[in-house]
C-alpha positions in Angstrom: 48.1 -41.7 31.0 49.5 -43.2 27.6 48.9 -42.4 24.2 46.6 -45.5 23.9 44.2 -44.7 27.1 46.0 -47.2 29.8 47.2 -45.9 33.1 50.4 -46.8 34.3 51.0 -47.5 37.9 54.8 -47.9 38.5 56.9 -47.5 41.8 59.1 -44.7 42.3 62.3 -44.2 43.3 60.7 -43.9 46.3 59.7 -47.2 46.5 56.0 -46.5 48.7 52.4 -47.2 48.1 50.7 -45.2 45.9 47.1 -44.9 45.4 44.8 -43.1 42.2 41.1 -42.6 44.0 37.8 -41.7 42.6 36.2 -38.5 44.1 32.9 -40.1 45.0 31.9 -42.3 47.4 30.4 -45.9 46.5 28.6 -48.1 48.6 27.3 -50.9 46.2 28.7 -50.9 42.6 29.5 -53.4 40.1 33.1 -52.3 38.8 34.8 -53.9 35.6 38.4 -52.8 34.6 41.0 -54.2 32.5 44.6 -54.4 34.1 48.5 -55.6 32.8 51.2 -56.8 35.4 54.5 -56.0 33.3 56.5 -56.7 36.3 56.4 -58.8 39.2 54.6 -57.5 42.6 51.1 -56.4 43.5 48.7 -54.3 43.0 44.7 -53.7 44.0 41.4 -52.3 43.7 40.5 -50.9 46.9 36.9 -49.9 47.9 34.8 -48.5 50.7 38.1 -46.9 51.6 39.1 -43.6 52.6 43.1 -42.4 51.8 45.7 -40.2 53.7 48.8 -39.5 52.1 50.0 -42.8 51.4 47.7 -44.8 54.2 44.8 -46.5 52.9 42.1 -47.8 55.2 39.5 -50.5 53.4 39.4 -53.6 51.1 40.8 -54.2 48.2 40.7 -57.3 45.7 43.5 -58.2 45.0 46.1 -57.8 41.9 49.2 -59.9 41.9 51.5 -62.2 40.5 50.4 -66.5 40.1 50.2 -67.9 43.1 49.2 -64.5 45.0 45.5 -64.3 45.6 44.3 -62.5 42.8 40.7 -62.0 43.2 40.7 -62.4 47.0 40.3 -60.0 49.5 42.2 -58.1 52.0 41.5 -55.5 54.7 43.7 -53.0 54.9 44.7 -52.1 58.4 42.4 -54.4 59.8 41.7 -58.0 59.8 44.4 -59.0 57.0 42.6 -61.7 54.6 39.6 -62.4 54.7 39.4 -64.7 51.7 41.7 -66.0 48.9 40.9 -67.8 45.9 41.5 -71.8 45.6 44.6 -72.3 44.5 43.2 -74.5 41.2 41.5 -70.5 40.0 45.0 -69.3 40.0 44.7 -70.1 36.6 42.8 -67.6 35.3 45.6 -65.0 35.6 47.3 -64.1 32.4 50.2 -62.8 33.3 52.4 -60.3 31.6 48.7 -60.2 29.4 45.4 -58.4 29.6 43.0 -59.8 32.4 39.2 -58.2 32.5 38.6 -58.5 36.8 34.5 -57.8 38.0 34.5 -56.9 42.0 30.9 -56.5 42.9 29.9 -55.1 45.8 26.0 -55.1 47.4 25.2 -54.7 50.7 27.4 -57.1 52.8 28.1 -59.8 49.7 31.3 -59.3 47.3 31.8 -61.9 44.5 35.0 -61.2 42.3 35.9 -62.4 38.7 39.1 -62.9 36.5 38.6 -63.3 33.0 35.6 -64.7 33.8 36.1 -67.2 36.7 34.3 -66.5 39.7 37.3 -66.0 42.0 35.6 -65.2 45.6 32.2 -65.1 47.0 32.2 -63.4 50.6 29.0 -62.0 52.9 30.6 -59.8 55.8 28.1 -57.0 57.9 31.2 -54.9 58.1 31.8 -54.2 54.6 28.0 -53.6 54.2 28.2 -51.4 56.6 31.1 -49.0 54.7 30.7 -46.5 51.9 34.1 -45.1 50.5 36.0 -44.6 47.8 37.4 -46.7 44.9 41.4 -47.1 44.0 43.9 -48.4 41.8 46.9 -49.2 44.1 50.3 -49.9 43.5 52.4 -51.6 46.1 55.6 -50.2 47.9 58.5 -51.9 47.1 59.9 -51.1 43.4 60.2 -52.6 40.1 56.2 -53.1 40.0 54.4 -52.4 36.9 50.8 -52.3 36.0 48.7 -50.8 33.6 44.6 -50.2 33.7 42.6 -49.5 30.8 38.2 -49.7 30.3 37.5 -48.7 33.5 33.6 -49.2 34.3 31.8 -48.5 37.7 28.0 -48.6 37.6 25.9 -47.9 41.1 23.3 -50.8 42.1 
């Protein structure tokens, strides 16, 4: 944590995944959060997923560099992408700047948000079937940077 109130994901030296979780579980949530890529590579919000060590099982929306996906989403271990963005909402990414992202989550339907751009709208049983838990993740590889600040989950 910084003197100002932002997080910092960075990779280590040891260049893995790492992942910052909430205790709880969530099922359906509305989550808002503010987030800064200061260097090149990606990073997440993961929900309805469960972590051990450095494996994480569930979906995340994704946080990533122009022409990456942000906003779409990807299951983890599972059935890869399940839905990316159009390529004309790319820009809505401020790079190397403050974005605001929205995931939303209720029942089996998960719209995303970037700076206020409706990114994805998705309706799958198996995520409405999941509860789990909610993480900031930052991508193996090293050199990636990114910080999160106003972090807001509310339960519907």
């Amino acid at each position: 944590m910084e003197n100002d109130g932002t997080m910092v994901c960075e990779s280590g030296a040891d260049k893995e995944y790492g992942y910052l979780g909430t205790e709880g579980q969530y099922k359906d949530f509305d989550l808002t959060l503010e987030f800064k890529q200061e260097a090149n590579g990606n990073s997440g919000v993961f929900f309805h997923s469960s972590i051990e060590g450095t494996k994480i099982a569930g979906w995340q929306a994704e946080v990533a560099p122009p022409g990456s996906h942000s906003g779409g989403i990807y299951e983890s271990y599972g059935r890869g992408w399940l839905i990316q963005p159009e390529a004309s909402k790319d820009s809505a990414l401020k790079m190397g700047d403050w974005n605001t992202m929205r995931v939303r989550v209720n029942k089996d339907t998960v719209d995303t948000w970037l700076n206020g751009t409706h990114m994805i709208h998705l309706v799958d049983k198996k995520i409405g079937a999941q509860t789990g838990r909610v993480a900031l993740q930052i991508h193996s590889g090293g050199g990636i940077k990114v910080r999160w600040r106003n972090i807001w989950i509310r339960e519907l």
